[in-house]
N, C-alpha and C positions, 0 to 999 in steps of 0.2 A: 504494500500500500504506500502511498505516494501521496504526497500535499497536489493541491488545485481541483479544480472544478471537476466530481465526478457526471458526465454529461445524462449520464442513460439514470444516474440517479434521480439527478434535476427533473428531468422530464418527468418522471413517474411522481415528482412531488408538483407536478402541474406550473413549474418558476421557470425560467426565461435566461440563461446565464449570463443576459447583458445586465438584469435586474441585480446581478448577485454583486455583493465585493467578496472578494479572496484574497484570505486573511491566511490559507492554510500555504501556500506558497510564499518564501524568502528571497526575494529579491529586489532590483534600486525599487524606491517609489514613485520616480521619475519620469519612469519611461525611456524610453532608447534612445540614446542622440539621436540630435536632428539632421546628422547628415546622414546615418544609416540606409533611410528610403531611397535617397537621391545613390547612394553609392549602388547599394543592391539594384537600382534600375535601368546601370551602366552593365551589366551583366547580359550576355548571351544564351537565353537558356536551350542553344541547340548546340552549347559547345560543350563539351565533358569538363567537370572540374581537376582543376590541377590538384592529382593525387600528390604530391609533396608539401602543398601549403606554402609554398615556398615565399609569396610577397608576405603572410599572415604571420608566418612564423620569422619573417628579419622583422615586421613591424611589431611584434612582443618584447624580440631582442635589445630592438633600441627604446621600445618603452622600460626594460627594466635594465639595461646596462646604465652605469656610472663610469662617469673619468677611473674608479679606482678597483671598476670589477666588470669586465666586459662577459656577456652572455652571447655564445655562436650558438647559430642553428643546431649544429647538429647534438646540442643540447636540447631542444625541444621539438614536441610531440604534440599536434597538436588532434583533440579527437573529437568526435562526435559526441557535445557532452563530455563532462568528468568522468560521465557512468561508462563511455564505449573503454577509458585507460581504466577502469579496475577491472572490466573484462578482459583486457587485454593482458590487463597482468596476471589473472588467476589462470589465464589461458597458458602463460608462458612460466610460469614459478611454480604450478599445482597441481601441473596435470598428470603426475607419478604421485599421486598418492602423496602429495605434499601437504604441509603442515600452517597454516596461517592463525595469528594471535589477533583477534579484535577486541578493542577495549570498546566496551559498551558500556548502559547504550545508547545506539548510533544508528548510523544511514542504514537503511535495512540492505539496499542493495551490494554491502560490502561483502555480507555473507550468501545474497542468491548467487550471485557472481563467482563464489568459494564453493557453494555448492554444485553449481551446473561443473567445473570442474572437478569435482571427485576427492575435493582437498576434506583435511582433519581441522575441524577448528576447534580453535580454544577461546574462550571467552573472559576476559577480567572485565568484571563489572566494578562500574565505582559504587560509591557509599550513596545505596539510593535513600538513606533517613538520614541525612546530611546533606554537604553541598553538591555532591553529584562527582566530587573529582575523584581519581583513583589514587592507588598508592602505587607511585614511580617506582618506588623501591621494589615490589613484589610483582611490578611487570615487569623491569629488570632481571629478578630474581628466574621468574617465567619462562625470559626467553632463554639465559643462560641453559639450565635446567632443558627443554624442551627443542630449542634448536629451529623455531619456524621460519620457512622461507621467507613469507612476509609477514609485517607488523602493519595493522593499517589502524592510523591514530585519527581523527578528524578534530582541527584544530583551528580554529575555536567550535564546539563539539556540536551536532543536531543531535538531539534536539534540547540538551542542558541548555548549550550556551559556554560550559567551560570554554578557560584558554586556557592553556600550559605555557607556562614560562621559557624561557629559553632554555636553562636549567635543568630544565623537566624533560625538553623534549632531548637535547643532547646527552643525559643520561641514556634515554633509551636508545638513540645513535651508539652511542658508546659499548652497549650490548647489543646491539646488532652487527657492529664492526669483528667482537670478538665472534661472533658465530658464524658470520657469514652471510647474516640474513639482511633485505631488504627494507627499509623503515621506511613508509609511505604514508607522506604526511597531507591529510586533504584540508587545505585550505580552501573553500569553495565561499566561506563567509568572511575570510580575512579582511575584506577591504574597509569593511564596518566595525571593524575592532577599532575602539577609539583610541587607545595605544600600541600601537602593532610594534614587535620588536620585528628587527630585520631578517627575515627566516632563511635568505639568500646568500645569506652568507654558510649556510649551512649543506650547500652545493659543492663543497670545498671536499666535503666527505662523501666518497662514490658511494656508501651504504646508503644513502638517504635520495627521495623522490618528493618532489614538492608538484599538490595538483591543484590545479587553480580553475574558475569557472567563470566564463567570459557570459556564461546565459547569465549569472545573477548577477554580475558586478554591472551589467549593462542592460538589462530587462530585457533581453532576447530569447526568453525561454522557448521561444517558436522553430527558431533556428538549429538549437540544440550545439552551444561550442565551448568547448573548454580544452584546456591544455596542460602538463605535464614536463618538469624541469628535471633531468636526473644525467646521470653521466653518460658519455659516449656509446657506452659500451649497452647499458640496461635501455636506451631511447635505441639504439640500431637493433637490441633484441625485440623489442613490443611491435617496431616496424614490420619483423617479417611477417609478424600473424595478421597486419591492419589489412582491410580490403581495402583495395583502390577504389577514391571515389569517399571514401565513408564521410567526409565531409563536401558538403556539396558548397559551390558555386556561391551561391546567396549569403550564406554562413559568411564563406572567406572573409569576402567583401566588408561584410558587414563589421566583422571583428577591426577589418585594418583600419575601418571608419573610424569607429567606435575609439580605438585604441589613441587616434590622430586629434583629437575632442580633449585636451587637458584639460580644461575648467569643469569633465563632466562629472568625474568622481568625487571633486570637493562639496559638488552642489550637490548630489547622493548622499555623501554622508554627511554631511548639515539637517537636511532633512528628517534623513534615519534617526540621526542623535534627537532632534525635535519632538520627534512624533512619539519618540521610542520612552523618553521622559514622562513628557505629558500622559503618556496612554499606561506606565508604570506607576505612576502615583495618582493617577483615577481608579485602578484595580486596586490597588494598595487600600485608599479610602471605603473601598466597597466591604473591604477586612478579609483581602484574597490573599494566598501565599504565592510569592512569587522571587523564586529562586534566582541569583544574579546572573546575568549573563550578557557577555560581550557581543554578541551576536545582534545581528536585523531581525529578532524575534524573541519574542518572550513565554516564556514557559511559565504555563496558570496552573494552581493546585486548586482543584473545585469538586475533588468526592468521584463522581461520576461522566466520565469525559464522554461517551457515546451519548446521553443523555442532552448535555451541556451543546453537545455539538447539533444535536436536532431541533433541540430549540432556538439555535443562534441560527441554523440554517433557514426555519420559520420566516426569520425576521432578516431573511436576505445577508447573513453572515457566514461565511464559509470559513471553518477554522478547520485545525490539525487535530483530531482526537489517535493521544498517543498511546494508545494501547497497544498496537504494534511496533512500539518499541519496548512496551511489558513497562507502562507506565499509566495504567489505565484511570489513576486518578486526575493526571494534566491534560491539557488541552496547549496547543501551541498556539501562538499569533503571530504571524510576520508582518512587520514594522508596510504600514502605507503612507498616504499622505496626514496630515496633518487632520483634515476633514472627513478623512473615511476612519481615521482613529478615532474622532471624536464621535461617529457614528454609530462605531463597534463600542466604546464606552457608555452610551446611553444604552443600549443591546444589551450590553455586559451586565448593566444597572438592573435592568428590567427582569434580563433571568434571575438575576442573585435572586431579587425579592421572591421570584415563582417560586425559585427552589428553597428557599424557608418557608413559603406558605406549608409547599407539601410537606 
């Protein structure tokens, strides 16, 4: 199960999904640059797309290279979606009966991805009657101990919100280097972390895979694009398995827009920070629990999430009921504008009191 608009649902509840807001998806509130259309319209669609990526993947490079740390292509990977690189990697690290360690919980798709390959998984859950973070030390302790090929950390985490420190996360680099194993780290909400430490610097270490998601950082969740930063060696292995084509034409395009648009991520996360305040201390006031988290979405404790989530959907609110991440008392929200937050906070208002009536 997956955040956004279930379509075949809607219709059977007689709504309209222009009527709806969706709140259960994480991404800008903004909407996509404005040059995006105009680029995607310069496109050929009777030409095949360029299976290398090639103009998308230098325009990443020089978004993230510095005077004091230059990033080459053949550093990055760029795929259909974050989701097409964790299949690719469960494809090429797990398909012998391989071993992979998820700290949960998290993206559900980390482990169908683990499982369509045939892999063993292991699970460290954090402290769910606490803050939600794990103990480093005992995933460390973990991997030593069990030797799995891949670690996949998501960080800053879905659907908590944790972030790991730098600290944290190099720890588990540092057990991964002595085993052998690959630490993949999904960054997919980083860019809304109001402190972000510099995680690129941690490319320095061939154990480690940073994955990054161009559909949320840029509201193109239509497109489906995201990319993946790891060494020479583990980017030319994930290649041989990619199909040619798996990202199409429009995508490209739209990314190298997107990526050309400086002013567009500051005004993203202004907004995120705005909305994400305001709509945390309305819930707060309602006398809701709500766990901290660095992330474009906020995790609600309210008893019964399937419940909360039907009658939010009633009232044209589309939220996250996180029972399939074995969390069945929250409900997720992803951070919107400003006035659909305050929309979903009178919504918010309205069930509280229903559900103390009952």
């Amino acid at each position: 199960m997956h955040g956004s608009i279930n379509l075949r649902e809607v219709r059977a509840l007689g709504l309209k999904p222009e009527d709806l807001l969706d709140f259960s998806a994480s991404i800008s509130p903004i909407g996509p640059p404005e040059g995006v259309w105009e680029a995607m319209r310069s496109i050929d669609l009777s030409a095949y797309p360029d299976p290398d990526c090639l103009e998308l993947r230098e325009a990443i490079c020089r978004h993230l290279s510095t005077s004091s740390r230059e990033l080459t292509m053949d550093r990055v990977l760029v795929g259909n979606g974050s989701t097409e690189v964790f299949h690719l990697l469960t494809r090429v690290y797990l398909s012998n009966n391989g071993t992979a360690l998820l700290m949960t919980p998290t993206y559900g798709e980390y482990d169908g991805a683990c499982r369509l390959a045939g892999a063993q998984i292991l699970n460290l859950e954090a402290d769910l009657s606490g803050d939600f973070r794990w103990n480093i030390t005992a995933a460390a302790n973990l991997i030593g101990a069990k030797k799995p090929e891949l670690i996949i950390v998501c960080n800053p985490n879905n659907p908590t919100g944790v972030y790991l420190s730098r600290a944290e996360v190099e720890t588990l680099a540092d057990a991964a280097k002595d085993t052998g194993s690959l630490l993949v780290v999904d960054e997919a909400y980083l860019s809304f972390v109001e402190e972000p430490w510099d995680s690129l610097a941690l490319l320095d270490r061939p154990e480690v895979m940073l994955v990054r998601s161009m559909t949320k950082d840029y509201a193109q969740t239509a497109l489906r694009l995201g990319y993946a930063l790891a060494s020479e060696d583990v980017v030319s292995r994930l290649r041989e398995y990619q199909p040619d084509w798996s990202v199409n034409s429009l995508a490209q395009k739209a990314g190298v827009s997107a990526l050309e648009d400086a002013g567009y991520l500051p005004r993203a996360r202004k907004a995120v920070f705005d909305a994400k305040d305001y709509l945390a201390k309305e819930l707060i006031a309602l006398g809701l629990e709500i766990p901290h988290s660095e992330a474009n979405f906020i995790l609600v404790k309210i008893g019964d999430a399937a419940k909360w989530r039907s009658m939010l959907l009633a009232k044209g609110m589309v939220v996250r009921d996180c029972t399939s991440f074995g969390l069945p008392q929250y409900i997720r929200l992803g951070v919107r504008t400003m006035a659909d937050c305050q929309r979903l906070a009178a919504a918010m208002a309205e069930v509280a009191q229903t559900a103390l009536a009952d």
